[in-house]
ROVEXMI-423472 format. One line per 8 residues: number of its first residue (from 0); their letters; for each residue x, y, z of C-alpha. Coordinates in nm, 3 decimals. Each point is the difference from the previous one (the first is absolute). Example, Ala and Ser with C-alpha at 12.3 -4.5 7.8 and 13.67 -1.06 7.14 Angstrom:
<recs>
0> as> 1.230:-0.450:0.780; 0.137:0.344:-0.066
</recs>
This chain:
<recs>
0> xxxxxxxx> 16.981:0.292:0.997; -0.026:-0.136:-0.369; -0.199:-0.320:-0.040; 0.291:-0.182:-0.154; 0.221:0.123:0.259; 0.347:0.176:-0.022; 0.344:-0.148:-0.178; 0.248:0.064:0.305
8> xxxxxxxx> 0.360:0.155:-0.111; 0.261:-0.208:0.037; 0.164:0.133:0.379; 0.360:0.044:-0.179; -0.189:0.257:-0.250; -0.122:0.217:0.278; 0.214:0.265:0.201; 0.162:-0.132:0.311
16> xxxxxxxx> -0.010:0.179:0.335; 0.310:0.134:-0.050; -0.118:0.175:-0.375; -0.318:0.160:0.189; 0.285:0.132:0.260; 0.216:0.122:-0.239; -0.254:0.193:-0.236; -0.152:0.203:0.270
24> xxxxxxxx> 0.273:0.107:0.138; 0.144:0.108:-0.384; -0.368:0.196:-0.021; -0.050:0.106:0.335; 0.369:0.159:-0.070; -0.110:0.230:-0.299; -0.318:0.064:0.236; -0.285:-0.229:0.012
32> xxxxxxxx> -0.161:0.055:0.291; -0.270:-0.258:0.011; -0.012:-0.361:-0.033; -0.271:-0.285:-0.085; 0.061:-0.366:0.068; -0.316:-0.148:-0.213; 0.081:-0.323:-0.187; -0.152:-0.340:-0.089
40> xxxxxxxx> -0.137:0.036:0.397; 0.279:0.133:0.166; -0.050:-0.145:0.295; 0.096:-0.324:-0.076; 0.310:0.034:-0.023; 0.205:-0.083:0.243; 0.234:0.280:0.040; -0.241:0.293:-0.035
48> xxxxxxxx> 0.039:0.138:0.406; 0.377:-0.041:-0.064; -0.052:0.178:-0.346; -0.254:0.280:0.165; 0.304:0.009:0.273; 0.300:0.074:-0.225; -0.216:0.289:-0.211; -0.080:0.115:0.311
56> xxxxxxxx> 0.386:0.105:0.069; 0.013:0.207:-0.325; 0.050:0.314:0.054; -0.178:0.243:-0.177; -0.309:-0.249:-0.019; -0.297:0.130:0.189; -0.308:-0.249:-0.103; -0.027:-0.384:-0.071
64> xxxxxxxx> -0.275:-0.166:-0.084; -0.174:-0.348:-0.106; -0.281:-0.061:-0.213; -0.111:-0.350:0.126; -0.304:-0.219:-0.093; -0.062:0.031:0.392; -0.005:-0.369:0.111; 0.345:-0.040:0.176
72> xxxxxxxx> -0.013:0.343:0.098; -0.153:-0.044:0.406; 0.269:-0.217:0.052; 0.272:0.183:-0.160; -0.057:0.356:0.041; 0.128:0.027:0.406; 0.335:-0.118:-0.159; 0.001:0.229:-0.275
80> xxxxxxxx> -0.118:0.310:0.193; 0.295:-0.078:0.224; 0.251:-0.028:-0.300; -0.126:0.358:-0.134; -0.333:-0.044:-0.205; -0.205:0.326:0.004; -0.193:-0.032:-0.280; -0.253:-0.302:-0.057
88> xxxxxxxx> -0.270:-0.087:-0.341; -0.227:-0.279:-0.012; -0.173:-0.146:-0.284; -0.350:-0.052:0.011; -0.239:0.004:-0.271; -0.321:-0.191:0.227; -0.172:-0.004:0.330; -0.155:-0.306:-0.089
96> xxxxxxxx> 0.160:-0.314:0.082; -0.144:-0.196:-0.217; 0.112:0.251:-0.344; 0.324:0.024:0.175; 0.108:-0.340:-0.030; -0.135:0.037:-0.339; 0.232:0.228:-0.108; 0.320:-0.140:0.254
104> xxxxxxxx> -0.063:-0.363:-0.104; 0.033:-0.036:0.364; -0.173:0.074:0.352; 0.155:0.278:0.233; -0.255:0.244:0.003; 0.040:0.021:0.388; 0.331:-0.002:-0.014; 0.049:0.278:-0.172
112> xxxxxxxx> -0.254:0.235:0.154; 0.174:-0.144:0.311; 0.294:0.183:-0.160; -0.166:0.295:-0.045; -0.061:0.094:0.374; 0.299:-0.146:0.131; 0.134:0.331:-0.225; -0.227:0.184:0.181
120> xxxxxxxx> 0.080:-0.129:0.287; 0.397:0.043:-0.036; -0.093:0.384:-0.092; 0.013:0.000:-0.337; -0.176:0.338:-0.147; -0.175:-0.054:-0.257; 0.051:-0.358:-0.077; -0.032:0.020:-0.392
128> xxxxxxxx> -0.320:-0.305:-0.146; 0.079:0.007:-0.352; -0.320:-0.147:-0.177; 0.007:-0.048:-0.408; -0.327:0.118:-0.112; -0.128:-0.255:-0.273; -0.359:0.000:-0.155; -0.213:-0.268:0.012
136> xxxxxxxx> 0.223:-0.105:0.356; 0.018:0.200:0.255; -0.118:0.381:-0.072; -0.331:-0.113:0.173; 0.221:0.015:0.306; 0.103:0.387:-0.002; -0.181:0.108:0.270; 0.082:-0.274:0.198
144> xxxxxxxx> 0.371:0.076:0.021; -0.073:0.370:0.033; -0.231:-0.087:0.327; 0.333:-0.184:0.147; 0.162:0.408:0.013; -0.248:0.079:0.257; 0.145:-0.176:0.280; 0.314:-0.102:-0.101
152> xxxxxxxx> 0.319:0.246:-0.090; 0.001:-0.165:-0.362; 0.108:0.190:-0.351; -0.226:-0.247:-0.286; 0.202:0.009:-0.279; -0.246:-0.061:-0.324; 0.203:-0.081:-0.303; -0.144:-0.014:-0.365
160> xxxxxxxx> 0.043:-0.302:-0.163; 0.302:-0.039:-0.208; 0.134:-0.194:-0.307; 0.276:-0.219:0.048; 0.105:-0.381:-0.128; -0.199:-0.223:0.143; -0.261:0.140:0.144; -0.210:0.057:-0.306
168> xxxxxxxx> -0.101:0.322:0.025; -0.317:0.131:-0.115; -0.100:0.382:-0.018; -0.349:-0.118:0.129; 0.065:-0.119:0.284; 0.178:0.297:0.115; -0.151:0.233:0.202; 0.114:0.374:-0.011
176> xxxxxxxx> 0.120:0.242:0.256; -0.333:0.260:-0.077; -0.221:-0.268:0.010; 0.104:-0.185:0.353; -0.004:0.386:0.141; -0.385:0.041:-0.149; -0.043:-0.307:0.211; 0.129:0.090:0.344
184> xxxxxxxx> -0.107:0.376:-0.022; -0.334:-0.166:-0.034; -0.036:-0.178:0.294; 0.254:0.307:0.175; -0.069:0.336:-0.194; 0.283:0.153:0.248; 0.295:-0.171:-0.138; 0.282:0.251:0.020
192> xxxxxxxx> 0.293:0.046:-0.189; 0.319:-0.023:0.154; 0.327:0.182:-0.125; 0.302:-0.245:-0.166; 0.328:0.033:-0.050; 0.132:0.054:-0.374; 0.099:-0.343:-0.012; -0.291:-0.171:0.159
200> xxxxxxxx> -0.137:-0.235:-0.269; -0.327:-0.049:0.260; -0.259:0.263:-0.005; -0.124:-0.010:0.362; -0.336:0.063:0.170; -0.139:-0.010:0.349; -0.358:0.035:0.179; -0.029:0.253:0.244
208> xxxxxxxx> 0.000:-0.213:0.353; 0.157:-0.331:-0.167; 0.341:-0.079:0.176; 0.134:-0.098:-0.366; -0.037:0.049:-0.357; -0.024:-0.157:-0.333; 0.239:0.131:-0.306; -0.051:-0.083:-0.400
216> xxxxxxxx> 0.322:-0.134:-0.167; -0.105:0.120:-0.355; 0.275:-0.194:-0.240; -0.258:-0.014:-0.306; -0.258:0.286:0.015; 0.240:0.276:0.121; 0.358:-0.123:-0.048; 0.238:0.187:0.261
224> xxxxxxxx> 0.308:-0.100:-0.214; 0.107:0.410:0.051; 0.118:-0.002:0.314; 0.034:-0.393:0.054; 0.316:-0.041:0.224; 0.027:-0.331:0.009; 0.243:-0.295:-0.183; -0.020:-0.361:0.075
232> xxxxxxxx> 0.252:-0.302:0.008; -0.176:-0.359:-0.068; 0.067:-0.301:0.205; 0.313:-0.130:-0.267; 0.132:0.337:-0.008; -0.148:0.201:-0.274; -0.031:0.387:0.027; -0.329:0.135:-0.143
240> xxxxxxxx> -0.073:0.401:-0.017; -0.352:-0.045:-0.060; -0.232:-0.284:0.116; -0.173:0.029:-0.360; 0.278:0.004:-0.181; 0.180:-0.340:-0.166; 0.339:0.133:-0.009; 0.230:-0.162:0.305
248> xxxxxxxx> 0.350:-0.002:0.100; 0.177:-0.287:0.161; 0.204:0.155:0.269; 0.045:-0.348:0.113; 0.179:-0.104:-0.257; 0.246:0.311:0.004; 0.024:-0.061:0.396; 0.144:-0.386:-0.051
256> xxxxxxxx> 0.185:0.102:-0.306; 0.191:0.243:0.219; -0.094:0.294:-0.067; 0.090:0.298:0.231; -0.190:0.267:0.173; 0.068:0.273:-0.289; -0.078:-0.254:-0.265; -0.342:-0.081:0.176
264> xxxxxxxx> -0.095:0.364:-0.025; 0.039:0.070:-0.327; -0.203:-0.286:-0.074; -0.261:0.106:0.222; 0.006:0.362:-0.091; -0.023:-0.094:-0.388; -0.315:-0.192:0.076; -0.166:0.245:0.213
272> xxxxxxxx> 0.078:0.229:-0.258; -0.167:-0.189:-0.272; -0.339:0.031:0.239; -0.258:0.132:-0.215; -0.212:0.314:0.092; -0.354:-0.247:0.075; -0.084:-0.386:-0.052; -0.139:-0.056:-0.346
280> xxxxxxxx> -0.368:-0.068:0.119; -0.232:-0.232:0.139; -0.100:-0.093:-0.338; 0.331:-0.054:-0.193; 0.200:-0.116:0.332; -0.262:-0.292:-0.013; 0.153:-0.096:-0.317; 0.322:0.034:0.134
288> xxxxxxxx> 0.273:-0.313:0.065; 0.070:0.083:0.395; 0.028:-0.196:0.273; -0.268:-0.193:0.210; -0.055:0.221:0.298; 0.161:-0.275:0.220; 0.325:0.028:-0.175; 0.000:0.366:0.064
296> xxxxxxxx> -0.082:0.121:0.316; -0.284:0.190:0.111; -0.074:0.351:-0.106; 0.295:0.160:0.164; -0.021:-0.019:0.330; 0.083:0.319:0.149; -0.175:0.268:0.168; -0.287:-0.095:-0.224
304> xxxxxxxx> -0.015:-0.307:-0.195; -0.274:-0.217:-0.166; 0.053:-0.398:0.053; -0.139:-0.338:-0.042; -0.217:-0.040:-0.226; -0.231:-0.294:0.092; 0.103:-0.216:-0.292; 0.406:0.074:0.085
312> xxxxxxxx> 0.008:-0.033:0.340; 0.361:-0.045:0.024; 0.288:0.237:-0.163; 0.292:0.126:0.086; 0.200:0.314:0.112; 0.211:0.160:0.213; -0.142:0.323:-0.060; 0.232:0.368:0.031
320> xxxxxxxx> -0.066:0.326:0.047; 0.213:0.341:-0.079; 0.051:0.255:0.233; 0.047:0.389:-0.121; 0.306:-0.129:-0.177; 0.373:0.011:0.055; 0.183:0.053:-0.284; 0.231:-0.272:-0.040
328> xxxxxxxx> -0.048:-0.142:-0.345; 0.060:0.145:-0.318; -0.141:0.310:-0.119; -0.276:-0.128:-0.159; -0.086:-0.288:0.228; 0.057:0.295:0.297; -0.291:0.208:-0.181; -0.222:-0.291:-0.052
336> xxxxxxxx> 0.020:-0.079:0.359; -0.094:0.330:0.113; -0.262:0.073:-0.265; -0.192:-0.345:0.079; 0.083:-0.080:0.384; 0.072:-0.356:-0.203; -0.040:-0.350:0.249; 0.049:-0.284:-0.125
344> xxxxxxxx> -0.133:-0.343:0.084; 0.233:-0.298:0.083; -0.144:-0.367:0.136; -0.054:-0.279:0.160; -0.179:-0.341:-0.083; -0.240:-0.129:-0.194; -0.195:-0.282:0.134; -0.275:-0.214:-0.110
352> xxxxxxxx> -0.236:-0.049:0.308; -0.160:-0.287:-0.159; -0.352:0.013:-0.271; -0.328:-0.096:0.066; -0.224:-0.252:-0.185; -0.060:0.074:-0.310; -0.294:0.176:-0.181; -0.133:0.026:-0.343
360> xxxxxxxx> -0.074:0.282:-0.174; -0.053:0.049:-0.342; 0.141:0.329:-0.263; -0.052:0.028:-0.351; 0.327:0.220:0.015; 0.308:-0.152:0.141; 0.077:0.308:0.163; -0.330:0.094:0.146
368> xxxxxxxx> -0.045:-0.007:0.351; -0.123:-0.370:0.106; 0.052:-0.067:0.309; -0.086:0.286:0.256; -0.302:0.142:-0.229; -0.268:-0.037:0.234; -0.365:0.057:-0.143; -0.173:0.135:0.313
376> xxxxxxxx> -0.294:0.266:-0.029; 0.292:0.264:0.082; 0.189:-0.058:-0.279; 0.041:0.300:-0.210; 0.180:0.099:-0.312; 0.256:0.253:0.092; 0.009:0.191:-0.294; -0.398:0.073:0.019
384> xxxxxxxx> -0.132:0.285:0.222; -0.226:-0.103:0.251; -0.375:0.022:-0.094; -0.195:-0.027:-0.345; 0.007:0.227:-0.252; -0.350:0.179:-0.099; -0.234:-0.213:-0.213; -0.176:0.008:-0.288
392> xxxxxxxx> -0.442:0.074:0.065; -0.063:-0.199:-0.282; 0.030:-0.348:-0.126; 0.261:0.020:-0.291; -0.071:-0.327:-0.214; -0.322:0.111:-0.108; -0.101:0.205:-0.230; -0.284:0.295:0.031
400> xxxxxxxx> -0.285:-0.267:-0.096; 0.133:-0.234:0.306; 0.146:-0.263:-0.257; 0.355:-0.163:0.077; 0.240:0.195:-0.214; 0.429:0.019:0.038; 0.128:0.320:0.110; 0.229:0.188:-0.262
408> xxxxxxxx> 0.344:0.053:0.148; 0.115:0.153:-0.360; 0.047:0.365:0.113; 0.143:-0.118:0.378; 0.361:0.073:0.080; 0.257:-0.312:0.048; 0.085:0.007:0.334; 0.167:-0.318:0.240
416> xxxxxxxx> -0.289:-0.184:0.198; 0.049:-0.253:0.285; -0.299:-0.186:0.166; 0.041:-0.221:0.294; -0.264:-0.258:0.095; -0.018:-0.297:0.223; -0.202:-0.308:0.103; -0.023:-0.287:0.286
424> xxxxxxxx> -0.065:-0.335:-0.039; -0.103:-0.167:0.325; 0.072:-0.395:-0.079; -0.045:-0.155:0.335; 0.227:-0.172:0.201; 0.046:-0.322:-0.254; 0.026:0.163:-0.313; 0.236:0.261:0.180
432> xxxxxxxx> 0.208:-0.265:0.124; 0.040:-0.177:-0.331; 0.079:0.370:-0.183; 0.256:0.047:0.267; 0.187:-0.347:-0.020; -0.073:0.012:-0.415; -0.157:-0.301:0.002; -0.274:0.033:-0.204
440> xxxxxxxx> -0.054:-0.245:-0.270; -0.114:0.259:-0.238; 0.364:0.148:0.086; 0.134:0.309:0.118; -0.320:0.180:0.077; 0.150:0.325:0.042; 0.304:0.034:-0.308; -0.323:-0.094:-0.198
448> xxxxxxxx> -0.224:0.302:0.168; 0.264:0.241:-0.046; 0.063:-0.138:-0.388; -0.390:0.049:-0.022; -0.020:0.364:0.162; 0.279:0.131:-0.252; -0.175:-0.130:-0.340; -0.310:0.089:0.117
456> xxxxxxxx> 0.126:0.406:0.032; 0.102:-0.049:-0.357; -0.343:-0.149:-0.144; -0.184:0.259:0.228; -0.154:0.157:-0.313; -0.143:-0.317:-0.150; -0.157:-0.089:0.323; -0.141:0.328:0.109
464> xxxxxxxx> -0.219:0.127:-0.303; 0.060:0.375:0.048; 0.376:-0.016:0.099; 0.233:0.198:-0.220; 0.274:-0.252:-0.121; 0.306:0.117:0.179; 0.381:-0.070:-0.064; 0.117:-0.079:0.350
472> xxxxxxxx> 0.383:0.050:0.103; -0.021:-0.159:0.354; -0.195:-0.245:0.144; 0.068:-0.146:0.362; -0.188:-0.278:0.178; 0.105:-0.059:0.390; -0.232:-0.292:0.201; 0.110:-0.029:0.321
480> xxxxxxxx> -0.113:-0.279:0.254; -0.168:0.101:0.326; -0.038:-0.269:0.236; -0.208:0.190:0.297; -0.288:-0.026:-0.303; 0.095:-0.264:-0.174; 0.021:0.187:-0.304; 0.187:0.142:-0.301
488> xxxxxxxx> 0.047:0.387:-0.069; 0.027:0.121:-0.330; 0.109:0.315:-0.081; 0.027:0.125:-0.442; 0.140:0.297:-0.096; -0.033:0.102:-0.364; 0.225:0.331:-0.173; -0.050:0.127:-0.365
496> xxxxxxxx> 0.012:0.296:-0.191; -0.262:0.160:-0.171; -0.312:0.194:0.014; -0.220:-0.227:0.210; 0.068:-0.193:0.343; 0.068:-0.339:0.096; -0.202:-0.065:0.290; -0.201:-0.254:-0.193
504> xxxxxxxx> 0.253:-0.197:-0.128; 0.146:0.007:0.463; -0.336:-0.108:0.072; -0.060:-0.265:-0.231; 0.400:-0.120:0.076; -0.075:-0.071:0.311; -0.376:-0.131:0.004; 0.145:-0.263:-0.262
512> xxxxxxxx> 0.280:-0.078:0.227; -0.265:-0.079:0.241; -0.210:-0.170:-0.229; 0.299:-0.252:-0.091; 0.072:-0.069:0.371; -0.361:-0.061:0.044; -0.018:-0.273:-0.299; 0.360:-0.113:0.127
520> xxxxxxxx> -0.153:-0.144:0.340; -0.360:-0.052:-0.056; 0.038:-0.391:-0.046; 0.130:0.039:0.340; -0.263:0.204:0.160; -0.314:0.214:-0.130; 0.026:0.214:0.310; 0.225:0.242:-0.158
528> xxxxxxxx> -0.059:0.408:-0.021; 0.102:0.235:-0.214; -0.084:0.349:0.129; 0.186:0.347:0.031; 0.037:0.063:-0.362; 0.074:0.404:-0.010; 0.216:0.247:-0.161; 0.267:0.090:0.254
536> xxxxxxxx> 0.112:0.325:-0.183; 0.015:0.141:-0.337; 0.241:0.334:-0.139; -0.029:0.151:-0.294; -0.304:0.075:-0.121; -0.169:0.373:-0.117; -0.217:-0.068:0.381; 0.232:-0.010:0.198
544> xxxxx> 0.200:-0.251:0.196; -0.216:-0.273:0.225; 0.124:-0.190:0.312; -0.211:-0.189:0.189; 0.047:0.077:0.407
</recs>
C-alpha cells in the first residue's frame, strides 16, 4: 500500500456488473477458457459470489479464479466455492506481523493466514501465496515461505520485482530468479524441476517429500513474453495486451456508446494484434508512462500469475484465459488466438483500505526508492555477485620506498563503477524523537544529513589526499528512521565513469551524513554513536566485483 495512499476512481468510471457479464461471455465465445477476478481487492465488492455465480454458467469456461489480498477471504470463500470458484491466489509478501502491517498500512496478518487454511481446508490444491520478492524487505524471508511447502499443499509463487507508477522501482532492490534458487538449493540441494506448460509464466520447483512447491515468476530476468497467453481488462474498462505495455483500449467506452458484438472484436483483435513480440525491458519499461500497478491488475491472473506487489496492494482485473481457440473472429484475429492461447484480463474494484502513519525518508532522487529501502545487514545490491572479488597483496598508495604516493590510472580502461556504502547513527530515544517529529531547533536534521552526504561525494578528492578527482553522474542518499534502535540508517550510493572506482567518495557520503546528524543533535544529547561505516558493494573495477555477505 503506498504511503500517501490510493486516488479511488470515480464508481461511474468503472465497469458495472453487467459490463464484467457481458465481456466474458463475448471472450469466453471466441474461446477463453479461463478467468481471473483480481481487482482493487475483489472481495469487497459486494456482488463478487453473484459475479463468480453468473461466470460460472458460461459455457465453455472451465477455471475461475481470484487473486485476493487474503483478509476477507475465511469468511467469503464457503460462498464462493459454492458459486463455482476453483481456483484461489493470495498475496503475501511477510510472515511477520509486524512488516506486514508495514507494507498493508493495516493489521490482518491473522486474518489472512486464516484465509490461507480455510483454502486448504475447503480442498483447494495448491492454494497459490504469491510473495513479491524486494531487496532490502523481505528476501531474508525465502526460506521461511519455502519451509511452509513441507506440511502444507502450497505452490509459493516468488515474483521479481517490477517497475510500475508508483511504486518507485529500483533495480536494486530486486532480487533475481537465479539468485533466490542459489538460496533455497542451499539450504535444499534436492530441489527438482518440475515440467510447465508452454504458457506457464511460473517456473516451478518442488522438494522431494514436501506436499507443495514453490515456482519463480521471472517478468524481468527471463521475460516469458513468447508464449504469454494472457490479456487483461482494468477496473474502468480498458483492454491491455501486455501488462508492460502503455498502450490501452477503452472497451468501456465502445460498450456504452453502443457498440455491437462484431464491432467489439475488431477492436479487440486490432489491439491484440498490435502486441509486440517481448516487453521493452526492465530498464527502459522503468522509464516508461504506465499505470500504477493498482490501476492495472495483477500480473495476469491465470494459470500462473505474479500479483501484489507490497507497495500496490490493491489492483484490479477480471482476468481471462483462451482455450485451444475457436475460430470465430476474423482471419487474423482467428490466427492470433490460436498462435498465443490469448486471455485477457477484465476487473473489479479498486479500493483504498486505509494508510498508515506516516514516515520519513529521505532521496536525493525523486524517483529513488524512499520508503521501503530498508538498510538491514542483508541488504544487497542486486546487480553485484555475491562475494568479493580477489585483492590486491600490496598496499597501492605507496610507492617502493614506503612513501605516500597517488596511483596512476593513465593507462586504465574507462569502465562504469558503482560503490554502495552505509552507516548508523544511534541517537537515543530523545534526539530520535525530536528527528522523527522535526523538531529540532537546528532544523530538519535529516534533509540537512542527506544535503551533507551528497556534497561531500563530490569534494571526496579534496578531503581524502590520495583520491582521484572523479566526475560523478549519480549520487543517492536514503536515511531511514528505525525506531526498535532509535536510530537513523544511511545508505550512499555513488556511479561514475572512468578508470578508477568510487567507493571512496560512498564511504565518505555516508560517514558525512552521519557526521551531520551527529552535530545536528549533540546540543541535545552527547550520547550519540556513529558506527557501521562500510562499503556495501562496489562493480567495476580491474579486481573484480566486491559484496559484502
Amino acid at each position: 500500500m503506498p504511503e500517501e495512499g490510493v486516488s479511488l476512481t470515480p464508481k461511474s468510471d468503472l465497469l458495472t456488473t453487467e459490463e464484467i457479464l457481458t465481456l466474458a461471455r463475448l471472450f469466453v465465445k471466441e474461446g477463453v477458457d479461463k478467468i481471473r477476478l483480481t481487482g482493487g481487492e475483489p472481495l469487497i465488492r459486494p456482488d463478487v459470489v453473484d459475479i463468480v455465480a453468473q461466470l460460472h454458467r458460461l459455457e465453455g469456461l472451465r477455471t475461475i479464479g481470484v487473486t485476493t489480498n487474503g483478509i476477507n477471504l475465511a469468511r467469503l470463500l464457503p460462498q464462493l466455492q459454492q458459486a463455482g470458484l476453483n481456483a484461489v491466489n493470495i498475496s503475501l509478501d511477510t510472515l511477520v506481523p509486524a512488516k506486514f502491517e508495514f507494507i498493508v498500512r493495516r493489521k490482518g496478518f491473522h486474518k489472512v493466514m486464516e484465509g490461507v487454511h480455510k483454502a486448504i481446508e475447503l480442498g483447494y490444491k495448491p492454494v497459490k501465496v504469491n510473495c513479491v520478492v524486494m531487496r532490502g524487505l523481505n528476501e531474508d524471508e525465502l526460506l521461511d515461505f519455502v519451509a511452509l511447502t513441507e506440511a502444507l499443499p502450497l505452490d509459493v509463487r516468488f515474483i521479481e520485482y517490477m517497475p510500475f507508477d508508483g511504486n518507485k522501482w529500483n533495480f536494486r532492490k530486486m532480487v533475481s530468479y537465479k539468485e533466490m534458487l542459489d538460496t533455497i538449493r542451499q539450504r535444499w540441494p534436492g530441489l527438482e524441476k518440475l515440467p510447465e506448460e508452454d504458457s506457464s509464466t511460473a517456473k516451478a520447483f518442488k522438494i522431494p517429500g514436501f506436499q507443495g512447491q514453490v515456482s519463480f515468476i521471472t517478468s524481468m530476468s527471463e521475460h516469458f513474453c513468447g508464449t504469454c497467453n494472457r490479456l487483461r481488462i482494468t477496473a474502468d474498462g480498458n483492454l491491455k495486451v501486455c501488462l508492460f505495455g502503455n498502450s490501452e483500449v477503452s472497451l468501456r467506452d465502445h460498450l456504452r456508446s453502443g457498440a455491437s458484438e462484431e464491432e467489439l472484436l475488431r477492436i479487440i483483435g486490432a489491439a491484440v494484434g498490435r502486441k509486440k513480440r517481448q516487453h521493452a525491458g526492465m530498464f527502459n519499461i522503468a522509464q516508461m508512462k504506465n499505470r500504477p500497478m493498482i490501476l492495472i491488475g495483477s500480473f495476469l491472473m491465470l494459470e500462473d500469475s505474479p500479483p501484489a506487489s507490497w507497495s500496490t496492494f490493491f489492483w484490479d482485473p477480471l482476468c481471462v484465459r483462451n482455450r485451444s481457440a475457436r475460430e470465430n473472429f476474423s482471419d487474423k484475429m482467428a490466427t492470433l488466438w490460436k498462435r498465443l492461447h490469448v486471455p485477457m484480463a477484465l476487473p473489479l474494484s479498486r479500493q483504498c483500505l486505509g494508510s498508515g502513519s506516516p514516515q520519513r525518508h529521505y532521496s536525493y532522487y525523486p524517483d529513488s526508492d524512499t520508503h521501503s529501502t530498508c538498510l538491514s545487514k542483508g541488504s544487497q545490491d542486486p546487480a553485484v555477485p555475491p562475494g568479493p572479488g580477489p585483492t590486491s597483496t600490496q598496499l597501492t598508495h605507496v610507492d617502493s620506498e614506503g612513501r605516500a604516493a597517488m596511483v596512476d590510472v593513465g593507462g586504465k580502461p574507462d569502465t562504469e563503477r558503482v560503490a554502495v556504502a552505509s552507516a548508523v547513527v544511534l541517537l537515543g530515544p530523545v534526539a530520535f524523537k525530536l528527528v522523527q517529529q522535526n523538531q529540532l531547533k537546528k532544523g530538519d536534521a535529516l534533509a540537512v544529513a542527506q544535503l551533507a552526504g551528497v556534497q561531500a561525494a563530490k569534494l571526496t578528492s579534496q578531503l581524502i589526499p590520495l583520491c582521484h578527482q572523479v566526475v560523478l553522474s549519480h549520487v543517492q542518499v536514503q536515511l531511514e528512521l528505525d525506531s526498535t534502535r532509535h536510530a537513523v540508517l544511511i545508505q550512499a550510493s555513488c556511479r561514475a565513469r572512468g578508470p578508477t572506482g568510487v567507493e571512496m567518495e560512498a564511504l565518505t557520503s555516508a560517514a558525512m551524513a552521519a557526521l551531520t546528524l551527529y552535530d545536528m543533535c549533540k546540543a541535545v544529547s552527547r550520547d550519540i554513536v556513529v558506527a557501521e561505516v562500510k562499503l556495501i558493494s562496489k562493480t567495476g573495477g580491474q579486481r573484480g566485483d566486491f559484496h559484502r555477505a
